[in-house]
PADREN-798469 format. One line per field, with one value per residue (C-alpha): residue number from 1; chain; y, z, x. Coordinates in Angstrom, 1 decimal. Layout:
<atoms>
i	NUM|...
ch	A|...
yy	Y|...
zz	Z|...
xx	X|...
</atoms>
This chain:
<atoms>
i	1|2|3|4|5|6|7|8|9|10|11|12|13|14|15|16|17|18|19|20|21|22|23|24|25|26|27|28|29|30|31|32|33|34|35|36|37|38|39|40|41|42|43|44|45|46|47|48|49|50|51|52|53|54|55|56|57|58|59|60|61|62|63|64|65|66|67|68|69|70|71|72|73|74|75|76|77|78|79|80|81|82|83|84|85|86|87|88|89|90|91|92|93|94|95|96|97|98|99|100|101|102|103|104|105|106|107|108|109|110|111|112|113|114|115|116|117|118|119|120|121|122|123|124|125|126|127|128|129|130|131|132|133|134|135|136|137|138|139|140|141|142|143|144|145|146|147|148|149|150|151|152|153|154|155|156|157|158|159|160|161|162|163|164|165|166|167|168|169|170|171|172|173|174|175|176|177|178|179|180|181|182|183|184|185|186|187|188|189|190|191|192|193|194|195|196|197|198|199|200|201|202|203|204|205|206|207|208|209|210|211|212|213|214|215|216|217|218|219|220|221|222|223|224|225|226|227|228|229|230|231|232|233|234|235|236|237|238|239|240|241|242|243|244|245|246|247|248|249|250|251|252|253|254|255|256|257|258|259|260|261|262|263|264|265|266|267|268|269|270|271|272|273|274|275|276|277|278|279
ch	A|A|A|A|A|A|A|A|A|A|A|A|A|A|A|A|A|A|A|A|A|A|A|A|A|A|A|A|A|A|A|A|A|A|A|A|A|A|A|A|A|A|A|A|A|A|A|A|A|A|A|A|A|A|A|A|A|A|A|A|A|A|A|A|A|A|A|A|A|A|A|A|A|A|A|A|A|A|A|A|A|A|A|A|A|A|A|A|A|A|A|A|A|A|A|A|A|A|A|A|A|A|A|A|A|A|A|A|A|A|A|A|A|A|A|A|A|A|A|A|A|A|A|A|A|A|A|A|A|A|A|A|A|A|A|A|A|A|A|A|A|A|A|A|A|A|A|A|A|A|A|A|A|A|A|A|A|A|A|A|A|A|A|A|A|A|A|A|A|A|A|A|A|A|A|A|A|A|A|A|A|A|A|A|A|A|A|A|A|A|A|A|A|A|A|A|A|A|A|A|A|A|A|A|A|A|A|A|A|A|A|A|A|A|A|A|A|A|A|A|A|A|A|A|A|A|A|A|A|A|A|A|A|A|A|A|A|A|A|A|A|A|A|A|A|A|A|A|A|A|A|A|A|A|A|A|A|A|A|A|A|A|A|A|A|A|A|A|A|A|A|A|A|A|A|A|A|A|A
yy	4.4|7.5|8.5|5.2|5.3|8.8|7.2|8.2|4.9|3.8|0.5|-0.4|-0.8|-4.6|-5.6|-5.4|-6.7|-6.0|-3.9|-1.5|2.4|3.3|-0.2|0.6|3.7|3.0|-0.1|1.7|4.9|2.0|0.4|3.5|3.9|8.0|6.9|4.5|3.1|2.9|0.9|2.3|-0.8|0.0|3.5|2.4|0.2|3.4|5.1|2.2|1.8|5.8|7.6|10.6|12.1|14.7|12.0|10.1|13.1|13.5|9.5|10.4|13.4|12.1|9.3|11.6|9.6|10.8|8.7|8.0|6.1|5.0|1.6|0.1|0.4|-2.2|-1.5|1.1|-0.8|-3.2|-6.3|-8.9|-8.4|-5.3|-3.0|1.0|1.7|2.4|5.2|5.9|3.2|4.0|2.8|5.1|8.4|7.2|6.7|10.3|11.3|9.9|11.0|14.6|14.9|13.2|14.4|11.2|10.9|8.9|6.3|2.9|1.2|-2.2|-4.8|-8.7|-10.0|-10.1|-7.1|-5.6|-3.6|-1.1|-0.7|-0.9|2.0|3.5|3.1|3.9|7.2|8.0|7.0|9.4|12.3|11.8|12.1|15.8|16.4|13.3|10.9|7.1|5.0|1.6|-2.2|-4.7|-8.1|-11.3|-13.1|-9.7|-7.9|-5.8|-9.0|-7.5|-3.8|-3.2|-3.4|-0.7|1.5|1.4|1.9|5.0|6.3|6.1|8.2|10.9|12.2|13.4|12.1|8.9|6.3|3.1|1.2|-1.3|-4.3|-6.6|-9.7|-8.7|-8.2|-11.5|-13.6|-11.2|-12.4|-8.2|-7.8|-4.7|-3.8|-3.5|0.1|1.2|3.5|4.4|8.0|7.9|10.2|7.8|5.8|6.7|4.2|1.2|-1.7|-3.7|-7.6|-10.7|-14.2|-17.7|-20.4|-22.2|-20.1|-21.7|-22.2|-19.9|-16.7|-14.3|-16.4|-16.8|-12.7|-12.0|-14.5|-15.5|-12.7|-12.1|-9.6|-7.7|-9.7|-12.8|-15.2|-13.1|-9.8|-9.2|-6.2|-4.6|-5.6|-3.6|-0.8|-0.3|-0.4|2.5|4.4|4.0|4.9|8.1|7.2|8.9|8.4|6.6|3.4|1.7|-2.2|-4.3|-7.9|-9.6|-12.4|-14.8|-16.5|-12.4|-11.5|-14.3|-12.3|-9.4|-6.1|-4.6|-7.5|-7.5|-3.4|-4.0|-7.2|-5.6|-2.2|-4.0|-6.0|-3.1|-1.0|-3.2|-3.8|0.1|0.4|-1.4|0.1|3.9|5.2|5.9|8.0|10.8|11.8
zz	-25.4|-23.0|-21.0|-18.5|-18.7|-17.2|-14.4|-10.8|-8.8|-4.9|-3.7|-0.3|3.0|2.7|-0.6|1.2|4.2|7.4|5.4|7.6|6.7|5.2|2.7|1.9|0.5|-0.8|-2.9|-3.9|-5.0|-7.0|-8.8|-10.3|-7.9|-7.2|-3.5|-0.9|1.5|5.3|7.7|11.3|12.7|10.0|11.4|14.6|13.6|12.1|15.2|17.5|15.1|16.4|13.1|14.1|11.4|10.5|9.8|7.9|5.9|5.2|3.6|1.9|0.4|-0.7|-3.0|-4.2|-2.8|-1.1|1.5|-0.3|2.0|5.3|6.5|8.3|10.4|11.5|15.1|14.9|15.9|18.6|18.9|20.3|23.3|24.1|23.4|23.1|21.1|23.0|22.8|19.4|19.6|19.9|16.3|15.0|16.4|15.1|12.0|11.9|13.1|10.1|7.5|8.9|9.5|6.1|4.0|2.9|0.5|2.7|5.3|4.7|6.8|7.1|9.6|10.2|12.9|11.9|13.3|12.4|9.7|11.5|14.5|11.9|10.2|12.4|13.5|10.9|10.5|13.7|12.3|9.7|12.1|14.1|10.7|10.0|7.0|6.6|4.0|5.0|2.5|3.4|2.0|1.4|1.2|1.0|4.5|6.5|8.2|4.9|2.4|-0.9|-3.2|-2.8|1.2|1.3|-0.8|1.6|4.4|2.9|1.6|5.1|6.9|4.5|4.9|1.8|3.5|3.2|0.2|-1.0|-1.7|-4.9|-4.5|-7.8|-5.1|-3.3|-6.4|-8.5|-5.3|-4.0|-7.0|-7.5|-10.7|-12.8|-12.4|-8.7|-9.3|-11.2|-8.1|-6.6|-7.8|-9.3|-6.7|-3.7|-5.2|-3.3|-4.8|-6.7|-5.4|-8.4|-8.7|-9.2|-8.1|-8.5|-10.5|-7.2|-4.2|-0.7|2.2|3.8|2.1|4.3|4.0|0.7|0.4|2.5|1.1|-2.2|-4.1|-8.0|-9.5|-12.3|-15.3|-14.0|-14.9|-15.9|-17.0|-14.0|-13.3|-17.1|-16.9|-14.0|-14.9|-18.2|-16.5|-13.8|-16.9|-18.7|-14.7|-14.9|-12.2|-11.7|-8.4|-7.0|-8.1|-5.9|-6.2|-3.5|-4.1|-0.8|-1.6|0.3|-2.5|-3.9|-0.2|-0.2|-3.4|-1.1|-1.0|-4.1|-6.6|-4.7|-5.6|-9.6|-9.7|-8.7|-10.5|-13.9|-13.9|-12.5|-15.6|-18.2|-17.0|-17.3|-20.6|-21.8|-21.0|-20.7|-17.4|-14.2|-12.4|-10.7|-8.4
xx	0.0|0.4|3.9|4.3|7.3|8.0|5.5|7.3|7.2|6.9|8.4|6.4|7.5|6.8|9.0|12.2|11.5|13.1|16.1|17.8|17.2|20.1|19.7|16.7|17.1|20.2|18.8|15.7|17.3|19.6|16.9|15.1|12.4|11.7|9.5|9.4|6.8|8.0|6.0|6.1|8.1|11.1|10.8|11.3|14.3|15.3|15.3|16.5|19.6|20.3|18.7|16.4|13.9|16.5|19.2|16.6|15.8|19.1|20.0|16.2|17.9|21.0|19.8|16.8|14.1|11.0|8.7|5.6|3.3|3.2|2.2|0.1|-2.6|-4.8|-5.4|-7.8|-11.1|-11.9|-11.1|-13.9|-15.0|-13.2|-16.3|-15.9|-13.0|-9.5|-7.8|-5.6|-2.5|1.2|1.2|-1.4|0.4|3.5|2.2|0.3|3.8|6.1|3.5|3.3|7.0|8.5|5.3|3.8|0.9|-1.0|-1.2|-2.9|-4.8|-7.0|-8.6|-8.1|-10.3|-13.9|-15.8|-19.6|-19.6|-21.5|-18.9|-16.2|-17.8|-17.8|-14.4|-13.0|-14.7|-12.9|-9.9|-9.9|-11.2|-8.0|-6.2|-7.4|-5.3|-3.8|-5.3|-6.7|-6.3|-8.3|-7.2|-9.7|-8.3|-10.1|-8.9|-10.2|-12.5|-12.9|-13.2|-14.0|-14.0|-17.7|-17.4|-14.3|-16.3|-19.2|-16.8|-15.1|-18.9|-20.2|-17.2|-18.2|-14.6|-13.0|-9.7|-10.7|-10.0|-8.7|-5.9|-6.3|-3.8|-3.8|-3.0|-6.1|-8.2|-7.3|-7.5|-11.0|-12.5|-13.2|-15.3|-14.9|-17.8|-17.3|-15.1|-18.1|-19.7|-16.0|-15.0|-11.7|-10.2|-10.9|-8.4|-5.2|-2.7|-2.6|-0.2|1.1|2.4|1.4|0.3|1.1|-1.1|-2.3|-4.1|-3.0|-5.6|-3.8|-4.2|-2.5|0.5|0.4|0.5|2.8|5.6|4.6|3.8|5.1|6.8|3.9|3.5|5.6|2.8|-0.4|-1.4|-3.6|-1.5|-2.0|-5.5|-6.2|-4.0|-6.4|-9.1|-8.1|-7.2|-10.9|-12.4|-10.1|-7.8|-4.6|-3.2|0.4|1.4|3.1|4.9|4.2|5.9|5.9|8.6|10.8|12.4|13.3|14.6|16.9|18.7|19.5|17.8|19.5|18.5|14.8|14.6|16.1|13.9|10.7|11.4|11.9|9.2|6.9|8.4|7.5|3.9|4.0|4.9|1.5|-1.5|-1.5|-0.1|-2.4|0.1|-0.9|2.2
</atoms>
């Protein structure tokens, strides 16, 4: 059944919340996980609270945990009615910043308001120019600007940039509708990371609320997680796996029980299906 269990894992920036630095690190380190996601508005807690990068390097290196991915960018094309793009945001050379500095795997990135795909093409080909060595990794999700698998590939096709990828969230694909077919024409190395968890048995109107509060830990009520995991393997994938639970009810259990929750449940999804992992 392959070696998942010896499968190196991230938890993202997102499945603790708004922890402070030192917690964070400290709870994921705790848990078992080898990587952590930071988003750039926990860096800049970080930094508010009086950490610099060479403090946060140091906590990092103390527990034995490495930053994995950085998180995320959705400012990068215009919104309506603004017309030629702006200049690259604060956010974006903070982001660039945090990945160069704390060698992260790459930085993901998506869009919310509805935008042509053509300008958002193009967009996001800029995006990943600014980058240089830096990978993109792009996240469709089905209450964006980028609403399904098929769409991001097209996207990351058209920049023509072997920086730039995809991010495969198991929220995004059971709740996308994404058939397996659709990761038919996607090369197995544009795959950057796969985002594991799971999702309840009734879809709110509001999607984005539902994923950003009411996510599942991986095999809590389907195998969605195993399923896609499978199929990765059969496409050749091997790339960072990453759990991404999103939960209020979790949060409210404080950071440490959120980490061992999440990391439990993401290990024995892992121990099924063969393992993807590629870092």
């Amino acid at each position: 059944m392959g070696t998942a269990v010896t499968c190196p894992l991230t938890i993202s920036s997102l499945t603790l919340g708004t922890v402070p630095f030192r917690e964070r690190i400290r709870a994921a380190a705790a848990a078992g996980f080898h990587t952590v996601g930071l988003s750039v508005e926990a860096y800049g807690e970080a930094r508010r609270s009086g950490l610099d990068d060479d403090a946060m390097r140091a906590v990092l290196d103390e527990h034995g945990i490495t930053l994995g991915e950085v998180e995320f960018l959705s400012d990068w094309a215009p919104r309506a009615g603004e017309g030629d793009s702006p200049a690259p945001s604060a956010k974006e050379r903070t982001a660039f910043h945090i990945a160069r500095a704390f060698g992260a795997d790459h930085v993901n990135a998506g869009l919310f308001e509805a935008t042509p795909l053509d300008v958002i093409a193009e967009r996001f080909t800029a995006l990943c120019e600014r980058a240089g060595e830096l990978r993109i990794a792009l996240e469709y999700m089905p209450f964006g600007a980028v609403p399904d698998l098929p769409t991001a590939w097209e996207l990351v096709h058209r920049t023509g940039r072997p920086n730039a990828g995809l991010v495969l969230d198991v929220w995004h694909w059971v709740r996308g509708a994404t058939a397996p077919e659709d990761l038919s024409p996607v090369p197995a190395a544009r795959i950057f990371t796969v985002q594991l968890c799971d999702v309840g048995p009734d879809p709110l109107a509001d999607m984005r609320q539902e994923s950003l509060h009411l996510r599942l830990v991986p095999g809590a009520r389907t195998d969605a997680a195993e399923r896609l995991l499978s199929l990765l393997e059969e496409h050749g994938v091997r790339t960072r796996v990453s759990a991404e639970v999103m939960s209020d009810a979790l949060l409210a259990r404080g950071p440490e029980a959120t980490a061992k929750a999440v990391y439990e449940a993401t290990r024995r999804v892992l121990s099924a299906p063969p393992a993807v992992c590629g870092h």
